[in-house]
C-alpha positions as CSV (number, residue, x, y, z in Angstrom):
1,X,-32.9,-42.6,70.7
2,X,-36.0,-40.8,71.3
3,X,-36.5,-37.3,72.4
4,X,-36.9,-37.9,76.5
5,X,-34.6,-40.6,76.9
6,X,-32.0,-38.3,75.4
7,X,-32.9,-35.8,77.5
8,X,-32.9,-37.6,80.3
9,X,-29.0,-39.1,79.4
10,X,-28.1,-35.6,78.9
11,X,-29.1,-34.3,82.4
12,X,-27.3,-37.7,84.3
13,X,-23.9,-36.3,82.2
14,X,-24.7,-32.6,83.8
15,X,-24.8,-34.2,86.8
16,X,-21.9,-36.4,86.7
17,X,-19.9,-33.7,85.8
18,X,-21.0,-31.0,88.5
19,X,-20.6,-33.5,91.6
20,X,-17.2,-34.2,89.8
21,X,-16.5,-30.5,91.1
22,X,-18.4,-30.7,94.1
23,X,-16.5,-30.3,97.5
24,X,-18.5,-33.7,98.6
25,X,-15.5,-36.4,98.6
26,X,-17.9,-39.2,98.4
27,X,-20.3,-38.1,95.7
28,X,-16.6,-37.3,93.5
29,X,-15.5,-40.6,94.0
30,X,-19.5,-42.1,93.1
31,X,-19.0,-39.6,90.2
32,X,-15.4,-41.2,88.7
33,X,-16.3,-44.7,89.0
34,X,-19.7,-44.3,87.0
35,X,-17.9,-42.1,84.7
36,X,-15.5,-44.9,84.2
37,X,-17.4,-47.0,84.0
38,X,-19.4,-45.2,81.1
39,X,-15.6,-44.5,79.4
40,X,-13.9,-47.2,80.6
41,X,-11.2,-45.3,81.7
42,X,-8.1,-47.0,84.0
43,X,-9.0,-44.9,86.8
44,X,-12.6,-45.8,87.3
45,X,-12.0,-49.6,87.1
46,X,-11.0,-49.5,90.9
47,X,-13.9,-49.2,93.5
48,X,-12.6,-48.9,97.5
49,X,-15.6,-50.1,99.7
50,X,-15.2,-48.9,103.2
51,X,-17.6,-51.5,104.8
52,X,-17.1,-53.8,107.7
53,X,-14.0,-51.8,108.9
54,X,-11.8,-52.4,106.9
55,X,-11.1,-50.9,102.8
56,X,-11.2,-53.3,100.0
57,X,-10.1,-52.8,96.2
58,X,-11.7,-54.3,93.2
59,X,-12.9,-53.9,89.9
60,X,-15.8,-51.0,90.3
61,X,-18.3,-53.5,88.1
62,X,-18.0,-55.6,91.3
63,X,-19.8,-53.3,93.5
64,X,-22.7,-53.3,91.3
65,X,-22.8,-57.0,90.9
66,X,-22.9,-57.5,94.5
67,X,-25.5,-54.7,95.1
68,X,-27.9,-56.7,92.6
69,X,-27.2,-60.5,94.3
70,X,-29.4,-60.3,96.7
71,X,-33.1,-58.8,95.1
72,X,-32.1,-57.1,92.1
73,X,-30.8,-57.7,88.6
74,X,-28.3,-56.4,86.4
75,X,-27.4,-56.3,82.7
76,X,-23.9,-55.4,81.5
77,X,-23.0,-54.7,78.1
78,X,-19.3,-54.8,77.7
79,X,-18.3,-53.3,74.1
80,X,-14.8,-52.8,72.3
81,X,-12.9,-53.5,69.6
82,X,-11.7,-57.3,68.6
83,X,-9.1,-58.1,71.4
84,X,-9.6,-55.7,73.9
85,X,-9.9,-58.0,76.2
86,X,-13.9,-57.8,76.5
87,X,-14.1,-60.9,77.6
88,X,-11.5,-61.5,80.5
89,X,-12.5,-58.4,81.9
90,X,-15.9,-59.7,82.1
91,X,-14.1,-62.8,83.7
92,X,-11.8,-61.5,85.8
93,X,-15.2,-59.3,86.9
94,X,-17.0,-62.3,87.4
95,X,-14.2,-64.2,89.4
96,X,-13.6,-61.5,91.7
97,X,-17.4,-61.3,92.8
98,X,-17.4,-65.2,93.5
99,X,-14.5,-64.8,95.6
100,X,-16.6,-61.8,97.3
101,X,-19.3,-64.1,97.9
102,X,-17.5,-66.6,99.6
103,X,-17.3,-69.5,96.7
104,X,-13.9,-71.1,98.1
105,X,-13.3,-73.5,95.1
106,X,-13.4,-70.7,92.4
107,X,-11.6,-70.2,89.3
108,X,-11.0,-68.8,85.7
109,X,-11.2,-72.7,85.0
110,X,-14.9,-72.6,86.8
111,X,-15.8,-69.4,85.3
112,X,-15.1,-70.8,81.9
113,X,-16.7,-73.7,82.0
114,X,-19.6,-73.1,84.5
115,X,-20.6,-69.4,83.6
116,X,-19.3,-68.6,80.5
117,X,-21.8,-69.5,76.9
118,X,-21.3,-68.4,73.4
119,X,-24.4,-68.7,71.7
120,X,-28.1,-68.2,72.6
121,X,-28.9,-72.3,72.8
122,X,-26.5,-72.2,75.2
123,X,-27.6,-69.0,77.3
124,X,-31.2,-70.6,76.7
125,X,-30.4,-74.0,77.9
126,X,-28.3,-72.2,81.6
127,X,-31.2,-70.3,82.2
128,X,-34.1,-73.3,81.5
129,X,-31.4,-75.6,84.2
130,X,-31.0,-72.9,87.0
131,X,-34.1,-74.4,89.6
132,X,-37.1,-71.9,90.3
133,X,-36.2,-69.7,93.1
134,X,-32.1,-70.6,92.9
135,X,-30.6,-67.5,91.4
136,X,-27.6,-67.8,90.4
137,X,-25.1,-65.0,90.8
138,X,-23.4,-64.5,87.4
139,X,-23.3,-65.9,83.7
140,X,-21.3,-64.1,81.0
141,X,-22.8,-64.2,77.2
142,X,-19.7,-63.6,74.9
143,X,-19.9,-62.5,71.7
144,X,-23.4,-61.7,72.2
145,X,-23.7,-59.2,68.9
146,X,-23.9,-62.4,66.6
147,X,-27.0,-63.5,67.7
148,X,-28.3,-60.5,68.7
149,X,-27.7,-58.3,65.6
150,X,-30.6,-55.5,64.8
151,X,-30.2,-57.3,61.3
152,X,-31.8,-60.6,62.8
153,X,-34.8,-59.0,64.1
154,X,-36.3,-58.1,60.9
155,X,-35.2,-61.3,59.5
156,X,-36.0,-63.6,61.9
157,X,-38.9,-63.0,63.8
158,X,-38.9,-66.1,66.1
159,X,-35.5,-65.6,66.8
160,X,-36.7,-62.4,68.5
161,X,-39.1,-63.9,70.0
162,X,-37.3,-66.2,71.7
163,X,-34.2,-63.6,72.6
164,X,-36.6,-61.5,74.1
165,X,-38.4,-64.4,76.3
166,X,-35.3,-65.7,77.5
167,X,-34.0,-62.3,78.6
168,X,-37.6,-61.9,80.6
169,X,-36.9,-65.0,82.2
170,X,-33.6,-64.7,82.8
171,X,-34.1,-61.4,85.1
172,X,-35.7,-64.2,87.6
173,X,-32.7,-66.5,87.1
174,X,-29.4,-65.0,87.3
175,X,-28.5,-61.4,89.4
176,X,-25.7,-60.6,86.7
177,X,-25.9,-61.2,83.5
178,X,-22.2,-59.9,81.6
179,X,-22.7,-59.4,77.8
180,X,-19.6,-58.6,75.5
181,X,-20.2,-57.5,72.3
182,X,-17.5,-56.5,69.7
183,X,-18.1,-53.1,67.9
């Protein structure tokens, strides 16, 4: 980590942790879910969205997937220890932000056989398929750290190559993209 992007993480933790105090109710609660979403920690996992009326409870990753559908892109990097249940989270993450778009025949049967690969022909072959200007709105990567070990890079170069180029394209392609990788 170089010099100003520590810095810069360093200052987003200072200010985390003072509108944690704050007397602002909203800017606490915008404070614990990032937070727990940085430490995964039970309470964060819960996001209340007060919009249209009414208050509705979900996972907090949710929020941000729906926030990126529309223009936007995201890239989440789910890590943990072998069976921590990486990977239904980022289901069950995925699932619930279907349902919140309004897919009426969705379910962890879909989500494991329409948006869920395992290696990087198989994230490279979704992407090339989605149609030019069709985004779609999620695709989990699991086990991504196989394929995309820092060992790899200085072995294989075209490997690399094409990791990086499908990751460029896939910005245009899919709003979410879910990535679990075991520590």
């Amino acid at each position: 980590m170089q010099g100003r992007e520590r810095l810069r993480l360093i200052q987003e933790v200072r200010r985390l942790a003072i509108a944690e105090v704050s007397e602002d109710r909203e800017l606490k609660r915008i404070a614990r879910t990032i937070r727990g979403l940085m430490y995964g920690e039970r309470h964060g996992e819960v996001h209340e969205d007060y919009r249209e009326g009414g208050k509705r409870r979900g996972l907090a990753i949710t929020y941000f997937m729906e926030r990126a559908y529309r223009t936007g892109f995201n890239l989440f990097i789910i890590v943990g220890n072998l069976g921590s249940g990486k990977s239904a989270y980022a289901m069950y993450a995925t699932l619930e932000f279907m349902k919140r778009l309004g897919v009426r025949k969705v379910s962890l049967d879909y989500i494991l056989d329409e948006k869920l690969v395992f290696t990087f022909d198989e994230l490279r072959r979704y992407i090339q398929r989605v149609k030019w200007r069709n985004r779609h709105p999620a695709l989990i990567w699991d086990d991504a750290g196989i394929y995309g070990s820092s060992y790899l890079y200085f072995i294989d170069k075209w490997l690399t190559m094409a990791i990086s180029g499908t990751m460029q394209v896939s910005r245009s392609r899919v709003a979410n993209l879910l990535i679990t990788v075991p520590v």
